[in-house]
C-alpha positions in Angstrom: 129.2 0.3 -63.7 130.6 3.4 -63.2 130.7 6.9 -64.9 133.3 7.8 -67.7 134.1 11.3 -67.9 133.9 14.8 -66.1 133.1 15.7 -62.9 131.8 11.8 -62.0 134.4 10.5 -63.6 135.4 6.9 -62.1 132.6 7.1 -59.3 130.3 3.7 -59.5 126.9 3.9 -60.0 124.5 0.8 -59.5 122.3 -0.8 -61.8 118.9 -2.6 -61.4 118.7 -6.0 -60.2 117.0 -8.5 -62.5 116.9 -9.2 -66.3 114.1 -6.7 -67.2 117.4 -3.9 -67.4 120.3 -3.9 -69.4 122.5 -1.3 -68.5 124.4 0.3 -71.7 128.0 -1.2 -71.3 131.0 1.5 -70.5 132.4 1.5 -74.2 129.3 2.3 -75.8 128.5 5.0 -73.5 132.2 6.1 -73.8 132.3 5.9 -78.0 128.1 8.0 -77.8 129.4 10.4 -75.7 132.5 11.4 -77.9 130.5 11.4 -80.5 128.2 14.2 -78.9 130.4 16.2 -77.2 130.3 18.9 -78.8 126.5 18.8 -77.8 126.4 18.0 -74.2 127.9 21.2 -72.3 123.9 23.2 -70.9 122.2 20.5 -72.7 118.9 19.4 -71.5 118.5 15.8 -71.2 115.6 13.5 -71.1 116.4 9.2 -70.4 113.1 8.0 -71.0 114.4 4.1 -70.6 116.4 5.3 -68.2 117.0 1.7 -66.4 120.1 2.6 -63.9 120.3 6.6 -65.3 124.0 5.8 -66.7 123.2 7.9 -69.8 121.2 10.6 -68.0 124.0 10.5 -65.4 127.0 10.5 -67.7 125.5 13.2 -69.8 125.3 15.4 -66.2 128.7 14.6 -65.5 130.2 15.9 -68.6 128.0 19.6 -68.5 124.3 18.6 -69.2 122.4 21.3 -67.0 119.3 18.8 -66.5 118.5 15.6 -66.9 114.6 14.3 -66.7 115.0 10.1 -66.0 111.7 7.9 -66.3 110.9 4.2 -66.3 108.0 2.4 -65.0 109.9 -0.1 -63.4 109.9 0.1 -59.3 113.4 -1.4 -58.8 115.0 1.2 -61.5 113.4 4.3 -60.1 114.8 3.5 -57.0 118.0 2.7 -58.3 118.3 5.9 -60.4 116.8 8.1 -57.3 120.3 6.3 -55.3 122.1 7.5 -57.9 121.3 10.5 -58.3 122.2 11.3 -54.7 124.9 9.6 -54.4 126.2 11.6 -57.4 125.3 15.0 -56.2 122.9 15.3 -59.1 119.9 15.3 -57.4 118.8 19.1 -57.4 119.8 18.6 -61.8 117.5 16.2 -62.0 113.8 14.9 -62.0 113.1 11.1 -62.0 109.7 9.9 -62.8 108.0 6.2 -62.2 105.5 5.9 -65.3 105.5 4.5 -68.7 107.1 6.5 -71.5 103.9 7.4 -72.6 102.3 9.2 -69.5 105.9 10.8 -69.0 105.8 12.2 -72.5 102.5 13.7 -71.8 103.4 15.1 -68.4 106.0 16.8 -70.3 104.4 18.4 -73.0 105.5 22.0 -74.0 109.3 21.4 -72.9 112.1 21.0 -75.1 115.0 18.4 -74.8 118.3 18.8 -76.9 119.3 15.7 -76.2 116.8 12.5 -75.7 117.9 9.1 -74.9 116.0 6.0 -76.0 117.3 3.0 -74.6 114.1 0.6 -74.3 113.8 -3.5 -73.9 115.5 -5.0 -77.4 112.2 -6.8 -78.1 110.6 -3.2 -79.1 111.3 -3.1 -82.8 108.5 -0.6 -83.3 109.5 2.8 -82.0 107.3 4.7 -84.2 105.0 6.4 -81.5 107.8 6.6 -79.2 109.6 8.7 -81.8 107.1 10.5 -83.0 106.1 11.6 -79.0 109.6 12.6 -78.5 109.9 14.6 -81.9 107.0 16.7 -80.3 109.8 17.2 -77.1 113.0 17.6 -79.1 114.6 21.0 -79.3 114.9 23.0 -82.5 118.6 21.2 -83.6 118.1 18.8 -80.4 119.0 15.1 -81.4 117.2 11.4 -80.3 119.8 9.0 -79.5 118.1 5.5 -79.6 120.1 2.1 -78.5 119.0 -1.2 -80.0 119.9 -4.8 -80.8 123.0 -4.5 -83.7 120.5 -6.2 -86.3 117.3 -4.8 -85.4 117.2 -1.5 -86.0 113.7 -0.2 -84.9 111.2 1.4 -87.4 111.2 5.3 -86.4 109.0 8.6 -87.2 109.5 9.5 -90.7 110.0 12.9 -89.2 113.4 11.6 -87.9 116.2 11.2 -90.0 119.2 8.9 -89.3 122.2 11.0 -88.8 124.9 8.4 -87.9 124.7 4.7 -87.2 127.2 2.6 -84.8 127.9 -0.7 -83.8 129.4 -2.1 -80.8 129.3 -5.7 -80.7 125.6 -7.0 -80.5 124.5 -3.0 -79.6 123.7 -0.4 -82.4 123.6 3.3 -81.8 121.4 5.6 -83.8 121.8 9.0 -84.0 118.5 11.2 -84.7 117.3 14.8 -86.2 114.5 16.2 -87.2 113.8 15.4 -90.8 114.3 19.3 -92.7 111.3 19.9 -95.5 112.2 21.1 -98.4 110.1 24.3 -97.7 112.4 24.6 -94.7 115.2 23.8 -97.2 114.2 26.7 -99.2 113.9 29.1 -96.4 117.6 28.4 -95.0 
């Protein structure tokens, strides 16, 4: 694997050993990435699947000022820590071993523009993981989820859909806050 763009660009970065991570392949990050450029450069980044820390990673690489990795896997906090250091990202990032449920807590009251969900295919139900990351998600800040092509996971209704990819048997959601139509009003 290795990273796409910017100051990275071309370096290989490992990935977990095993089946229980599936690193998101180099197209898909490539086409994502495109798609939010315009949204990277100071962006704060939060990889709560983070697996290898390719997204968290590639999102430094093109101008992200901080990146927050978690996943309770042993081998992939490990692998993301070698990464990181490796890359010269270490002092831009943090990289936590929990579930995405403590890290959410420990995180409370900081705001992510950018938040990547990139869990096991076999969680269909994101809802409380989407609705714990709205709580985290800066004001125009945007949830970028990867799942199976047909098995798009339910979400918080407070997230809207704001573009939908595929890439073979991958999908690519795009996510922002749902707007009221009191906040409607008032814009």
């Amino acid at each position: 694997m290795r990273i796409i763009a910017g100051t990275a660009r071309s370096r290989t970065i490992e990935a977990p050993k095993g089946r229980d991570t599936r690193p998101t392949l180099d197209r898909v990050r490539e086409n994502l990435f495109n798609i939010l450029q315009m949204r990277i450069f100071d962006a704060v980044c939060l990889d709560l699947f983070a697996g290898s820390g390719a997204l968290a990673f590639e999102a430094l690489s093109r101008g992200a000022s901080h990146a927050v990795l978690c996943d309770h896997d042993r081998n992939a906090h490990l692998v993301e820590k070698k990464n990181a250091q490796s890359l010269g990202f270490d002092e831009r990032c943090e990289i936590f071993l929990s579930d995405w449920h403590d890290a959410v807590q420990r995180l409370s009251g900081r705001a992510f523009d950018l938040i990547f969900l990139d869990p096991p295919y076999m969680m269909h139900d994101l809802r409380d993981v989407t609705e714990a990351c709205e709580k985290l998600l800066a004001e125009d800040g945007r949830v970028i989820i990867e799942f199976e092509n047909d098995q798009l996971p339910q979400i918080s209704e407070r997230l809207n859909i704001l573009d939908r990819r595929r890439y073979g048997i991958v999908g690519i959601a795009i996510c922002g806050r749902t707007v009221s139509e009191e906040e409607n009003e008032h814009a």
